[in-house]
ROGUMAR-835366 format. One record per residue (C-alpha): residue number from 0; residue in one letter; z, x, y. Coordinates in pm, whole numbers. Example, Ala and Ser with C-alpha at 12.3 -4.5 7.8 and 13.67 -1.06 7.14 Angstrom:
2
+-----+------+--------+--------+--------+
! seq ! type !      Z !      X !      Y !
+-----+------+--------+--------+--------+
!   0 !    A !    780 !   1230 !   -450 !
!   1 !    S !    714 !   1367 !   -106 !
+-----+------+--------+--------+--------+
END
This chain:
407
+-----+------+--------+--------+--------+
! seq ! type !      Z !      X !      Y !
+-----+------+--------+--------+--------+
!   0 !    X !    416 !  -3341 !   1128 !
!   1 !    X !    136 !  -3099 !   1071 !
!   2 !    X !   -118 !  -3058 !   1354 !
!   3 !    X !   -396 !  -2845 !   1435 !
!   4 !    X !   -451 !  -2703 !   1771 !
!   5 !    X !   -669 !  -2943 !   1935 !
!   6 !    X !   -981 !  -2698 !   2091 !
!   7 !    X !   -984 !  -2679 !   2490 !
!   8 !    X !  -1151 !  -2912 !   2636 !
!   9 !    X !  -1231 !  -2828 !   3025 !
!  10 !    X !  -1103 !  -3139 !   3280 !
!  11 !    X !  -1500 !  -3185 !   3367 !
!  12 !    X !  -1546 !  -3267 !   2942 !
!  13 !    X !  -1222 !  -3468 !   2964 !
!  14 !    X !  -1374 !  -3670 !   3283 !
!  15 !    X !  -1700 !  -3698 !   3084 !
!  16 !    X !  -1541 !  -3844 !   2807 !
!  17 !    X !  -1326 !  -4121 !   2966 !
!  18 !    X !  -1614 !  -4211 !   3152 !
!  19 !    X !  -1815 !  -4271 !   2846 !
!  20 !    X !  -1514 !  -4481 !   2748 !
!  21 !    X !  -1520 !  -4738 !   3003 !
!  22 !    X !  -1920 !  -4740 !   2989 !
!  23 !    X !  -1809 !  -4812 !   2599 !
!  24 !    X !  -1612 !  -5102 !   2660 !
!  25 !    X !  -1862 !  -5243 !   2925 !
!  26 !    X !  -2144 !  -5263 !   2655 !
!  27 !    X !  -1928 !  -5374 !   2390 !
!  28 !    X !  -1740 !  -5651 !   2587 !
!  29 !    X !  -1947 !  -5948 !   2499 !
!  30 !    X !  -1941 !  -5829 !   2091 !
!  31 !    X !  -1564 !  -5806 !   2145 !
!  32 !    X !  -1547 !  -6151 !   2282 !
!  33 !    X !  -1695 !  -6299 !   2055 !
!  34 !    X !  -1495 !  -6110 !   1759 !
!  35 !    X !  -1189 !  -6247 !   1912 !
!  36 !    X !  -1297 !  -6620 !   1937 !
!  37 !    X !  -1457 !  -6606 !   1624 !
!  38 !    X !  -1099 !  -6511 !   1463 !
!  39 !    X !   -949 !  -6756 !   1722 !
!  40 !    X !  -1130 !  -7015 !   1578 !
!  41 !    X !  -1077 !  -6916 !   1171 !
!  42 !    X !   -726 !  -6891 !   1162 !
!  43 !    X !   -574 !  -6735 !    859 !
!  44 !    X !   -226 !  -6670 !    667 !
!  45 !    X !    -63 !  -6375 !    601 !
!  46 !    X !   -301 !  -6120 !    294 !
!  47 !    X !   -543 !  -6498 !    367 !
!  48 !    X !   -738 !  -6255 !    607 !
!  49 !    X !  -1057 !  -6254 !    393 !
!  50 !    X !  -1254 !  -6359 !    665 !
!  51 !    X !  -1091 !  -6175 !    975 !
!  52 !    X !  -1101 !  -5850 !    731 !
!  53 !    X !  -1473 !  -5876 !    639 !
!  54 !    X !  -1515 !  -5918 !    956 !
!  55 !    X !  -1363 !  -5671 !   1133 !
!  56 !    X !  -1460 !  -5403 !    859 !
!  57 !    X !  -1836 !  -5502 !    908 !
!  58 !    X !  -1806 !  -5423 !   1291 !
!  59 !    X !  -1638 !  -5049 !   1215 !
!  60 !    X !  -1914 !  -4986 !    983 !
!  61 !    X !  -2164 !  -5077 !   1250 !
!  62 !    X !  -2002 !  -4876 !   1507 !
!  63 !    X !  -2035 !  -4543 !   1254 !
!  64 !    X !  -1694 !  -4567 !   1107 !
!  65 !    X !  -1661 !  -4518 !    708 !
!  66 !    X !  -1471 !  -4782 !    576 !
!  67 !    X !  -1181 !  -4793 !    296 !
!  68 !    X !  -1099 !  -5122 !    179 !
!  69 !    X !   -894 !  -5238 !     25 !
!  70 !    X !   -572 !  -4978 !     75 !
!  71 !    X !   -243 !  -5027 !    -22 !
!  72 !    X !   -271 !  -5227 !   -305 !
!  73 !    X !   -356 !  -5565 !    -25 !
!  74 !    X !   -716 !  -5681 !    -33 !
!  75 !    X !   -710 !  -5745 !    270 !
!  76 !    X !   -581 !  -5424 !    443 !
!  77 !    X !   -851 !  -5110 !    546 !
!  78 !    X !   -910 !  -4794 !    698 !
!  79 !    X !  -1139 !  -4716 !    909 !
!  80 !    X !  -1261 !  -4314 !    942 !
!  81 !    X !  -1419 !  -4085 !   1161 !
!  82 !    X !  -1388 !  -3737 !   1215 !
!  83 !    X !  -1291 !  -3466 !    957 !
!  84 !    X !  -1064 !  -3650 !    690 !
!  85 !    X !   -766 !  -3547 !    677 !
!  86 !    X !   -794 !  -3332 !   1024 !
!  87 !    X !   -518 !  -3314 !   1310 !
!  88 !    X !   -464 !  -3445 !   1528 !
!  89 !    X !   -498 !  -3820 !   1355 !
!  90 !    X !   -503 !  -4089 !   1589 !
!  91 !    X !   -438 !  -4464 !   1442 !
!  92 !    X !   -516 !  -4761 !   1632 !
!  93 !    X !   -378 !  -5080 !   1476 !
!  94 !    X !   -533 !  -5401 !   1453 !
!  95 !    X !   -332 !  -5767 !   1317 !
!  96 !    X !   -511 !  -6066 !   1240 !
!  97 !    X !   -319 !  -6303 !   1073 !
!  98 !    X !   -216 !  -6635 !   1185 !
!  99 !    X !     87 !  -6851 !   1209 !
! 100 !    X !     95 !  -7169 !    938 !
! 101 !    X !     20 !  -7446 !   1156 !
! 102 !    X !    -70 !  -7354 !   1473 !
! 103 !    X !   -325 !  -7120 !   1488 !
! 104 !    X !   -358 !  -6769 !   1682 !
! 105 !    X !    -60 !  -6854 !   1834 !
! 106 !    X !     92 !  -6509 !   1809 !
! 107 !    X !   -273 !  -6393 !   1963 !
! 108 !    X !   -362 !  -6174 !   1701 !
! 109 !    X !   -707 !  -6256 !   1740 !
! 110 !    X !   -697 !  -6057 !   2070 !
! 111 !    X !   -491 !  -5759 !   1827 !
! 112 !    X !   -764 !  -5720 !   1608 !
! 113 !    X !  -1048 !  -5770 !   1890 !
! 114 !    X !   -859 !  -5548 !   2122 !
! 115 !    X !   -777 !  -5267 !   1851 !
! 116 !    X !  -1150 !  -5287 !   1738 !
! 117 !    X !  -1300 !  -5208 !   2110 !
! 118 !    X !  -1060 !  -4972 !   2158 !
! 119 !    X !  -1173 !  -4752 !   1835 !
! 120 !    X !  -1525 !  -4825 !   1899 !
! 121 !    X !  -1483 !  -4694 !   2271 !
! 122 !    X !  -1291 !  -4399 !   2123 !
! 123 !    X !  -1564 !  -4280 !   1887 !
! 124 !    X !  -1831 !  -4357 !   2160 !
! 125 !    X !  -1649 !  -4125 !   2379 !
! 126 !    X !  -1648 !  -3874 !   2100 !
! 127 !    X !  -1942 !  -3795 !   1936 !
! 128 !    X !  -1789 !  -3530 !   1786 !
! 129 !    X !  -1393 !  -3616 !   1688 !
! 130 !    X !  -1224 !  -3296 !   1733 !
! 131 !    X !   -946 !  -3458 !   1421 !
! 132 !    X !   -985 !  -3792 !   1259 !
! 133 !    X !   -998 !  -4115 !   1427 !
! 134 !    X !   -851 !  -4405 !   1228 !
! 135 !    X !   -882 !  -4759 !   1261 !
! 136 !    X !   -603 !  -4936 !   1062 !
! 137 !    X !   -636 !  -5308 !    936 !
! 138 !    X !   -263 !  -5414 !    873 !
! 139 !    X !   -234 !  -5776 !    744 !
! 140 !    X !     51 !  -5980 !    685 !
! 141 !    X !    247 !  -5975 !    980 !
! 142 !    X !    372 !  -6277 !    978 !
! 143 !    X !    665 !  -6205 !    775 !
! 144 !    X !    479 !  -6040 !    508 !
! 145 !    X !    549 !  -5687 !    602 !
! 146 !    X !    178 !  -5591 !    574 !
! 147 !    X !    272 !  -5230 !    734 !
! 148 !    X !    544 !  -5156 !    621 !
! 149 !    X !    371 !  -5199 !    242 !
! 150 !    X !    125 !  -4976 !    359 !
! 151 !    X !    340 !  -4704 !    508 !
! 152 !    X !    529 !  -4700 !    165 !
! 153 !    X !    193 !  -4641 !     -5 !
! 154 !    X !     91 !  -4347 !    214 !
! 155 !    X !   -175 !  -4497 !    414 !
! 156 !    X !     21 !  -4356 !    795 !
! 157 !    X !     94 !  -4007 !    609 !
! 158 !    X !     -3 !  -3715 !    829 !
! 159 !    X !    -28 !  -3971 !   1145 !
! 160 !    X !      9 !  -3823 !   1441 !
! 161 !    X !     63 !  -4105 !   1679 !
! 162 !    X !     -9 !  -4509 !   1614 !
! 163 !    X !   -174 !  -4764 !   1891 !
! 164 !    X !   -171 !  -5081 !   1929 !
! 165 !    X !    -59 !  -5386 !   2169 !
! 166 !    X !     47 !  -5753 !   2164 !
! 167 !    X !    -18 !  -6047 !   2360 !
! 168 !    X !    209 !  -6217 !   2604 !
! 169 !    X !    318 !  -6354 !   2911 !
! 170 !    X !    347 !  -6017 !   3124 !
! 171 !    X !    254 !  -5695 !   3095 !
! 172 !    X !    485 !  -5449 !   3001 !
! 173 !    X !    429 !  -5080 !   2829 !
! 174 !    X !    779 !  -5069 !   2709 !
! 175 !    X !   1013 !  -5364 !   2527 !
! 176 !    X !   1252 !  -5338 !   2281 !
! 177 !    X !   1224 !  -5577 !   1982 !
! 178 !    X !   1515 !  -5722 !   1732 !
! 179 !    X !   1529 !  -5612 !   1343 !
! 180 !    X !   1508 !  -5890 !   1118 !
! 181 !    X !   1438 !  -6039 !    760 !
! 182 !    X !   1365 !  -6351 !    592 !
! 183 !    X !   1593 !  -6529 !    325 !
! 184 !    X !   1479 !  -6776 !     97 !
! 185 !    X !   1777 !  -6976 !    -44 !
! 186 !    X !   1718 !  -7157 !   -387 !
! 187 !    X !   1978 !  -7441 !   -434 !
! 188 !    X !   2005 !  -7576 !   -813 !
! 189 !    X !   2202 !  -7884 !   -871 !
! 190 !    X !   2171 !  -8233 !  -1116 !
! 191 !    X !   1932 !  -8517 !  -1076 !
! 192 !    X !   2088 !  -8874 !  -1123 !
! 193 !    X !   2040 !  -9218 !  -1015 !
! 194 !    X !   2127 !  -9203 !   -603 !
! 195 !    X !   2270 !  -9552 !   -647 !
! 196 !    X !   2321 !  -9635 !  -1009 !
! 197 !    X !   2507 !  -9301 !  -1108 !
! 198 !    X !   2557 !  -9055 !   -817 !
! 199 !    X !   2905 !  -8950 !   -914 !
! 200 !    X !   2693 !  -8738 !  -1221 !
! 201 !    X !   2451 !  -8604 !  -1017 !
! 202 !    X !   2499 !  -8233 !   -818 !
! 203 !    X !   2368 !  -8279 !   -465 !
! 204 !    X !   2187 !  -7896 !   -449 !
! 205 !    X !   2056 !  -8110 !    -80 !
! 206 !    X !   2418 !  -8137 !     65 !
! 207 !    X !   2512 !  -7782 !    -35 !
! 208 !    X !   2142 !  -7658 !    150 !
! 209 !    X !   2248 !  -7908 !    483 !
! 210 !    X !   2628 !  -7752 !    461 !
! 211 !    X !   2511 !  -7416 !    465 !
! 212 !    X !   2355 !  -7491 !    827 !
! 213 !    X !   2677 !  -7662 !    907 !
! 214 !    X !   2812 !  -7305 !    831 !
! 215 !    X !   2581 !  -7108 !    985 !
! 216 !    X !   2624 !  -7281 !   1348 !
! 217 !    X !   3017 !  -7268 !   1287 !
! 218 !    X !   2899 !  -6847 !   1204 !
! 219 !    X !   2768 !  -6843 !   1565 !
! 220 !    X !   3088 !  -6881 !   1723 !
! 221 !    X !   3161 !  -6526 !   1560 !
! 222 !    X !   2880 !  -6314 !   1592 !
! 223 !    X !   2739 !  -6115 !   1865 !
! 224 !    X !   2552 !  -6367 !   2090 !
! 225 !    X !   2221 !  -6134 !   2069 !
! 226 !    X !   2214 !  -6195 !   1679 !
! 227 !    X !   1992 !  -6455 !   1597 !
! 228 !    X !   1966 !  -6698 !   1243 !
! 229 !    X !   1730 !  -6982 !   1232 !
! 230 !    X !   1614 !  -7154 !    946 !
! 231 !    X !   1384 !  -7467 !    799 !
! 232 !    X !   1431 !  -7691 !    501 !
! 233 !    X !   1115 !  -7631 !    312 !
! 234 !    X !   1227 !  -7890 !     42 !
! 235 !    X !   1479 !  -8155 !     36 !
! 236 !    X !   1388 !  -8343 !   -276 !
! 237 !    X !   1122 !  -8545 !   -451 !
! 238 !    X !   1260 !  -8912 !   -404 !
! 239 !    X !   1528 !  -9078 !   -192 !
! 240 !    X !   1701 !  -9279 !   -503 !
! 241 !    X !   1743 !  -8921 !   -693 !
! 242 !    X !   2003 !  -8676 !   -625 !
! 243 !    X !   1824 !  -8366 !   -539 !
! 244 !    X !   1875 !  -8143 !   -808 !
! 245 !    X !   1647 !  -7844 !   -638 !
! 246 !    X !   1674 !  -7808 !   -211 !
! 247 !    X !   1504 !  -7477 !    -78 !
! 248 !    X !   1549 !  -7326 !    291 !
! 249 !    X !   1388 !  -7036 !    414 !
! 250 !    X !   1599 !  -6875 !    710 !
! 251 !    X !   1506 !  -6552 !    940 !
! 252 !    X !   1833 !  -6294 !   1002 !
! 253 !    X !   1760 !  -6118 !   1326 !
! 254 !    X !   1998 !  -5827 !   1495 !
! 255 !    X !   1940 !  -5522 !   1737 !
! 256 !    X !   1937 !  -5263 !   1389 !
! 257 !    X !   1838 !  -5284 !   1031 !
! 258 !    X !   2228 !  -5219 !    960 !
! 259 !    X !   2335 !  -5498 !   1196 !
! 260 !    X !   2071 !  -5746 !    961 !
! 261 !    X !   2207 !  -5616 !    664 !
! 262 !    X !   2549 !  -5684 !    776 !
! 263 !    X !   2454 !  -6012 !    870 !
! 264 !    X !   2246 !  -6137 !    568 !
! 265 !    X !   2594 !  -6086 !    382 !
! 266 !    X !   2776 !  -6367 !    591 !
! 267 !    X !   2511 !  -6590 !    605 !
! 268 !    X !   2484 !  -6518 !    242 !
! 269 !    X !   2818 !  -6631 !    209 !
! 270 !    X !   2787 !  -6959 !    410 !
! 271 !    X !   2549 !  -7056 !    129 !
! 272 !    X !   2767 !  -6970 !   -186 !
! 273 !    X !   3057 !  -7139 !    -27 !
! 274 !    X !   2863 !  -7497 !     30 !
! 275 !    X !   2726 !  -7460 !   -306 !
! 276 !    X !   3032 !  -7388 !   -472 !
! 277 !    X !   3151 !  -7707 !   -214 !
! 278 !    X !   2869 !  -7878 !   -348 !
! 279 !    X !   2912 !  -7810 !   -754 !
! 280 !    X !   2569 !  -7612 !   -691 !
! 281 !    X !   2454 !  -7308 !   -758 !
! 282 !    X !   2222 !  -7055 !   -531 !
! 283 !    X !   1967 !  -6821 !   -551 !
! 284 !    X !   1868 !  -6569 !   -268 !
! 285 !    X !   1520 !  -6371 !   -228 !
! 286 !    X !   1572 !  -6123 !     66 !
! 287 !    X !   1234 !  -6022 !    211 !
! 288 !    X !   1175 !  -5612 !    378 !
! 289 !    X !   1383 !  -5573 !    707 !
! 290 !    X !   1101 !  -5531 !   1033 !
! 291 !    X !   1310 !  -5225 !   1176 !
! 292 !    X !   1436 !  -5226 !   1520 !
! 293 !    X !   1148 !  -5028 !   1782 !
! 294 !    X !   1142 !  -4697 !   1881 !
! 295 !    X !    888 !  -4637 !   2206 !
! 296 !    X !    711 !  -4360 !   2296 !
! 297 !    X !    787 !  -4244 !   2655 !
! 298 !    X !    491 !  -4037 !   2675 !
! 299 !    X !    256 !  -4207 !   2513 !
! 300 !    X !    358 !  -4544 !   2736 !
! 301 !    X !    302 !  -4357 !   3018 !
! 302 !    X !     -3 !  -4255 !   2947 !
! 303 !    X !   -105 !  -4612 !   2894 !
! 304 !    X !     59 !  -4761 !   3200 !
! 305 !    X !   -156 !  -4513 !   3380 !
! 306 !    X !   -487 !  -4609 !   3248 !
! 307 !    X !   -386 !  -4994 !   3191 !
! 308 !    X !   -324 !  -4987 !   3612 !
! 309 !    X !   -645 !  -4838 !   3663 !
! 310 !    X !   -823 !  -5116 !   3516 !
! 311 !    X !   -652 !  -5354 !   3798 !
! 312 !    X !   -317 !  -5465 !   3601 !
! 313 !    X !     26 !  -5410 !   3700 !
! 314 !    X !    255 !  -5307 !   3425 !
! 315 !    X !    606 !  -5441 !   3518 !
! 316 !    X !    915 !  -5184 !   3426 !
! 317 !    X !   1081 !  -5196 !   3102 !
! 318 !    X !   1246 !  -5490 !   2952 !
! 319 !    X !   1489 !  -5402 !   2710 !
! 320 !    X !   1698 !  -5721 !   2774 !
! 321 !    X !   1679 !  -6071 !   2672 !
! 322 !    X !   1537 !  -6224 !   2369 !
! 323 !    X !   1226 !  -6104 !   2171 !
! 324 !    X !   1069 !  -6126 !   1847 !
! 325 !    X !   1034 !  -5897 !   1557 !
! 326 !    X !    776 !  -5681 !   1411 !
! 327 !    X !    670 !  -5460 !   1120 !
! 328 !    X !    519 !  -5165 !   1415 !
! 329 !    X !    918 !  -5123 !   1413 !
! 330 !    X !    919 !  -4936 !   1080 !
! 331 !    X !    581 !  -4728 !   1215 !
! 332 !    X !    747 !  -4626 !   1498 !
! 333 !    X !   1096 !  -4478 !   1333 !
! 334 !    X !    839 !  -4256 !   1135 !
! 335 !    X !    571 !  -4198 !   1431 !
! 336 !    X !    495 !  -4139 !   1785 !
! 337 !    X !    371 !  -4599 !   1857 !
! 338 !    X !    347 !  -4765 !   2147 !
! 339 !    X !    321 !  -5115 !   2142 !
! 340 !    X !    282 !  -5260 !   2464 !
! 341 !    X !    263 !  -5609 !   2577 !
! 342 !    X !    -28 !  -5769 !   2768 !
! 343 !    X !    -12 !  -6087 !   3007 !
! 344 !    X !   -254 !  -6334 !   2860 !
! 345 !    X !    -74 !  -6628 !   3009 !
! 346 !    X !    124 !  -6729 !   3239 !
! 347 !    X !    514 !  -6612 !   3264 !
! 348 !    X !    640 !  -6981 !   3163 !
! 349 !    X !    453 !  -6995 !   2841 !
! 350 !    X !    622 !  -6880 !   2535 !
! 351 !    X !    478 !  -6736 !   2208 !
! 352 !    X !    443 !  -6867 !   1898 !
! 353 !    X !    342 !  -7221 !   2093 !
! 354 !    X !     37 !  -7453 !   2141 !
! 355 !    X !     -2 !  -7329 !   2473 !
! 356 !    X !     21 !  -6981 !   2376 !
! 357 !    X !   -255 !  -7052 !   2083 !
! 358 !    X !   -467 !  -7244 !   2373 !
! 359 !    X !   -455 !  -6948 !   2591 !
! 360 !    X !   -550 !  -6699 !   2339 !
! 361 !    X !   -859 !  -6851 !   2320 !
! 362 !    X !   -904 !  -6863 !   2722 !
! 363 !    X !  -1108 !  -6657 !   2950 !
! 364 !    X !   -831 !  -6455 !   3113 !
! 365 !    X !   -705 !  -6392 !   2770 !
! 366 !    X !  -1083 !  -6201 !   2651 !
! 367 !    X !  -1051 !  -6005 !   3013 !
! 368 !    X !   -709 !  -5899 !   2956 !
! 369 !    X !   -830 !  -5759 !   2593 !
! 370 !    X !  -1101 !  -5590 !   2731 !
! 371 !    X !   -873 !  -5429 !   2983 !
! 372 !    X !   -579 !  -5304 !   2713 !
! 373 !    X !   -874 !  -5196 !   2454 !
! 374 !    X !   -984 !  -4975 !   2755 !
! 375 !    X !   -649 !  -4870 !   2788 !
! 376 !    X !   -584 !  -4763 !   2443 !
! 377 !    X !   -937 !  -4581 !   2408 !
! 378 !    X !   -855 !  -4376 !   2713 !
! 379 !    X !   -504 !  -4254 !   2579 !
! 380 !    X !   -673 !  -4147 !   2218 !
! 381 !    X !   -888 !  -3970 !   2382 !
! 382 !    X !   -641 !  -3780 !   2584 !
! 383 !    X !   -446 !  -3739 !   2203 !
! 384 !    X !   -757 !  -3561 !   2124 !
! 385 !    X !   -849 !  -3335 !   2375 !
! 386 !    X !   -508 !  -3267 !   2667 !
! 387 !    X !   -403 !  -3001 !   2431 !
! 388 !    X !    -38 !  -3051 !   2367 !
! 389 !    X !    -21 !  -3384 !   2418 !
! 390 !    X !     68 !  -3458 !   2070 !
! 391 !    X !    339 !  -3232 !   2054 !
! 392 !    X !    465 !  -3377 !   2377 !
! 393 !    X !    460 !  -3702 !   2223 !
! 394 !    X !    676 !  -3558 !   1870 !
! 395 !    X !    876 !  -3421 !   2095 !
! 396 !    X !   1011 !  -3741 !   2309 !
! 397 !    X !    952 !  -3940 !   1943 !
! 398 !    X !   1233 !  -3627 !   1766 !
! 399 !    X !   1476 !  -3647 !   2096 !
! 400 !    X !   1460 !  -3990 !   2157 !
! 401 !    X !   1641 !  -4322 !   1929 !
! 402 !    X !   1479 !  -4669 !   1891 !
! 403 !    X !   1531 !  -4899 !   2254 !
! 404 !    X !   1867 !  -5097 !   2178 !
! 405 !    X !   2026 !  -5280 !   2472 !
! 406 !    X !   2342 !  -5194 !   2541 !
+-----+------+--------+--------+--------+
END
């Protein structure tokens, strides 16, 4: 970390500032609205964001920011800037905006990308003058793509000082732990013959891909019950009256730590060689990045859960129990002072990835309670840039503090 004293501010030019955030987010509501049903409604797949990315790049440029695009080697990824380049402290807010194949914004990362746009357009309203540099980060390719964890490999978080952002839910919630995980695409090779006329010379590469999920439920009775493996068969032949000679499954390996996926790719690894060899097949694996396990900041969420309950929300206490999901802000925050909160868009019995949950990202309550988290957010950069020693408060609970694993 290298930082540079932020200048006093006095608490009346503090006051003045957060006051010009939530006059920010007032004028900008209906423009954030819209951003976030216009994404709703143009759902794309993972570094597909052409669309969301033009879109969300023209907005920073209209709101002052200069624009870098694309970054990391993804066309769809971008930077937004203002402030001195390169100046500390630098302040990241995050936006997502892919979709899920099938059903839409059902992850709600329309309400990401509007949410993370207000929030850095509120910032930079309440700071004519950015006392550092203000970034507003376009990471694609959530979905399973590792969009962030591509770009923190190519540099674009270096010299970060602290990363925002938040995700949609059922309840809100400044603090949750989230599972490491990666994806495993198993390639089974086998013979084609005549199903009926001459099976016995055929090599069923379809019964070793079916045997290896026989294997991995028998696996479950031997793994720690907060490990999680699910899979899909993504193809299972051309015709009924050939033997399959190709069969393809794509599986997701989730634990509490990167270790405990790598650990567990190797046995699920070796349910598939042993139905192939069963099978007379043979297997192919392509492991995809890990999404590291989540490391919150204490001070930053506080911070948040402060200025989130001032808009009218109540932020429940920390859940770090019971099942979650998996995301690339993981690997951010092992390297960064993050927060990733979670925001109620719907109600407590819908789940994510879902219809409903796509429905309901699209809903009234859904815009209010982005409007109320991209207030949030803009109020806690602006305390990054002017409470002096925040930041180093924040490196300092980030250096003496390990990811959120359950016990």
């Amino acid at each position: 970390m290298t930082t540079v004293a932020t200048e006093s501010a006095t608490r009346p030019e503090i006051e003045a500032a957060h006051a010009r955030v939530r006059e920010a987010i007032q004028a900008l509501a209906p423009r954030l609205v819209e951003v976030s049903l216009d994404l709703h409604a143009h759902p794309e797949l993972a570094f597909q964001e052409h669309r969301s990315a033009d879109r969300l790049c023209a907005e920073l440029k209209d709101g002052g920011f200069a624009v870098d695009r694309p970054v990391a080697g993804l066309d769809t990824a971008f930077v937004g800037h203002r402030g001195s380049t390169g100046a500390h402290p630098r302040v990241a807010v995050l936006m997502e905006y892919d979709a899920l194949n099938g059903i839409g914004h059902a992850c709600g990362h329309n309400l990401i990308a509007a949410g993370g746009l207000g929030a850095a357009l509120a910032a930079a309203k309440a700071l004519p003058e950015v006392p550092g540099e203000l970034l507003a980060i376009g990471t694609p390719g959530e979905e399973g793509a590792g969009g962030k964890i591509i770009e923190l490999e190519q540099g674009v978080f270096d010299g970060v000082d602290s990363a925002i952002m938040f995700h949609p839910g059922n309840r809100n919630q400044a603090i949750r732990h989230a599972t490491a995980c990666t994806h495993i695409i198993m390639r089974f090779y086998g013979k084609a013959a005549h199903a009926a006329g001459s099976p016995e010379k055929g090599i069923n590469a379809l019964n070793a891909l079916i045997h290896t999920f026989v294997q991995i439920d028998a696996l479950r009775q031997h793994m720690t019950e907060t490990n999680r493996i699910h899979g899909i068969i993504t193809h299972g032949g051309d015709a009924p009256n050939v033997v399959p000679e190709y069969a393809e499954g794509n599986f997701i390996v989730r634990s509490f730590t990167s270790k405990g996926v790598e650990e567990l790719v190797e046995r699920v690894k070796a349910c598939a060689q042993g139905a192939a060899l069963a099978a007379g097949a043979r297997v192919e694996f392509e492991i995809g990045r890990i999404y590291a396990e989540r490391k919150n900041n204490r001070v930053l969420a506080d911070r948040f859960t402060q200025y989130l309950e001032a808009t009218g929300e109540k932020v429940e206490p920390p859940r770090l129990k019971g099942g979650t999901g998996s995301s690339d802000i993981g690997n951010v925050s092992l390297v960064l002072p993050t927060i990733h909160p979670y925001m109620g868009v719907a109600g407590p019995d819908v789940p994510g990835h879902s219809r409903e949950m796509a429905a309901a990202a699209a809903g009234e309550r859904a815009q209010q309670a982005m409007l109320h988290v991209a207030e949030a957010m803009a109020h806690v950069a602006v305390d990054l840039f002017l409470e002096p020693g925040l930041v180093e408060k924040a490196w300092e609970a980030f250096r003496s503090t390990g990811a959120d694993i359950p016990d």
